[in-house]
N, C-alpha and C positions, 0 to 999 in steps of 0.2 A: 504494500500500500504506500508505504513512503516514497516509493520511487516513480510512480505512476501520476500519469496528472488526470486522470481523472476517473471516478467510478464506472462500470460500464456492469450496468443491473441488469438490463432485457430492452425487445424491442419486437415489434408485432402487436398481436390482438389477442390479450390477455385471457378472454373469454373461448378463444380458440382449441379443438379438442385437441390438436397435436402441438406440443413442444418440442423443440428441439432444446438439448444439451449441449454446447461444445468446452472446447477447453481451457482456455482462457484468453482472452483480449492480448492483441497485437499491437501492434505499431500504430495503425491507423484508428485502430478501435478505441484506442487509450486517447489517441488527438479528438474523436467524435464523441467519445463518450456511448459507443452504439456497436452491441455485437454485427461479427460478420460485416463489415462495410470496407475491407482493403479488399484485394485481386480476391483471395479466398473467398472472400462475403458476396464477390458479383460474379464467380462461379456457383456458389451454392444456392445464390437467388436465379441462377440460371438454372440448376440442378430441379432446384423445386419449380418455375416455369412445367419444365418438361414431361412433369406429372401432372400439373393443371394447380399448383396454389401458387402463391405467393403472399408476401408477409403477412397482409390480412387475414390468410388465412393459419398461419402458424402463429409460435409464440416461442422466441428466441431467448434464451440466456446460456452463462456458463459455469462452470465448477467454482472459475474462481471469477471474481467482480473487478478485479486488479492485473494488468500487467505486470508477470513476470518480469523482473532487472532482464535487461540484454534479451528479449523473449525469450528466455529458455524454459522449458517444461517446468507446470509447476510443482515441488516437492511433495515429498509426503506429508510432510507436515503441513503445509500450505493446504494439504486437500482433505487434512484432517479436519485443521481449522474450519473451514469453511463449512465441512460437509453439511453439520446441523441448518446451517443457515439454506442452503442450498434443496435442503430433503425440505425443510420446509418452505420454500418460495413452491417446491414442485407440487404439495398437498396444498398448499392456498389457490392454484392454480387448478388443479384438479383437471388434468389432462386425460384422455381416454388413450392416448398413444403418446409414446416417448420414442426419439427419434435420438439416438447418443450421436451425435458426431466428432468420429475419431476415438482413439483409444484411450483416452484417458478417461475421459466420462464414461466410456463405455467398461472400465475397469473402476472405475471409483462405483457408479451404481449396480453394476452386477456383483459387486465384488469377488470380483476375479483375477488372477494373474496372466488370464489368456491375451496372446497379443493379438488386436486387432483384425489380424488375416485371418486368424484361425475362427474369430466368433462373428465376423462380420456377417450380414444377411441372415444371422442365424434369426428369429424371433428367442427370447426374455423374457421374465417379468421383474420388475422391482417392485419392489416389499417397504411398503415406508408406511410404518403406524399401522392400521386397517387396509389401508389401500394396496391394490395389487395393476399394478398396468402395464400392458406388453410394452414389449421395447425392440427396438432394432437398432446394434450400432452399425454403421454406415463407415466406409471410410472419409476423413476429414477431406475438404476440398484443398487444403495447402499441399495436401499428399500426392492427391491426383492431379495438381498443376506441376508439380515435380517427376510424377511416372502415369503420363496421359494415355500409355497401355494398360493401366488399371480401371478406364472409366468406363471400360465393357459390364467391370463387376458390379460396379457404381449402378448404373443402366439397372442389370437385374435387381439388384437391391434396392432401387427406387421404386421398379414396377413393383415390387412384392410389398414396397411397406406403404404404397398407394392402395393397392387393391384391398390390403388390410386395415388398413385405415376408415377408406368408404366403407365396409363393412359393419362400421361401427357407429354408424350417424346414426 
């Protein structure tokens, strides 16, 4: 927090049954104060386009609210810290689908040590108080701007966590 200049809470339509998770504020994110809004954020609003939403229709936050010093991955402690805050922004929320983006979220809420490749596309549930809501983590868009052969997976794993999604209106 002390090295960051600005909070960066959520963004979208709060009332929305799908959230996205990712994993913590960048560069850009930290100047806007707004997850998802560098190259990554206008890949993954492109991402979601291609299934038919866009931000109106999700509801974007991250693990951590703060820019990591030098964007490095956030620690464990950082993601201890925050979790409570975070499990509860998700149950105020009350999403019908959870969308982790990248491996971090997607191992902080499942808690799992599996990496990314291995539980991607899989469907989840996270367990937080009473509540129980599928989840699918997705690989992160900085990934798939870095290995643009991976966004065939991306593809199936969009279509699969669209058609499960509609399934729940």
């Amino acid at each position: 927090k002390a090295t960051a200049k600005n909070l960066v809470f959520a963004d979208g339509n709060p009332e929305a049954k799908i959230m996205l998770v990712g994993e913590s504020p960048g560069r850009d994110e930290d100047l806007q104060g707004v997850p998802f809004v560098g190259q990554a954020g206008q890949l993954l609003d492109r991402m979601l386009a291609a299934i038919g939403y866009d931000r109106s229709h999700v509801y974007i936050t991250n693990t951590l609210p703060w820019r990591p010093p030098g964007n490095r991955q956030p620690t464990p402690q950082e993601l201890a810290m925050c979790a409570p805050f975070l499990e509860r922004h998700i149950e105020l929320v009350q999403p019908k689908v959870l969308m982790l983006v990248g491996g971090v979220s997607a191992k902080q809420l499942l808690a799992t040590h599996d990496g990314i490749m291995k539980i991607r596309g899989k469907w989840k549930n996270v367990k937080l108080g009473d509540m129980e809501i599928p989840a699918m983590p997705i690989l992160h868009p900085a990934y798939l701007l870095r290995m643009p052969a991976h966004k065939k997976l991306a593809w199936a794993d969009l279509q699969d966590f669209r058609d499960r999604a509609n399934s729940l209106s």
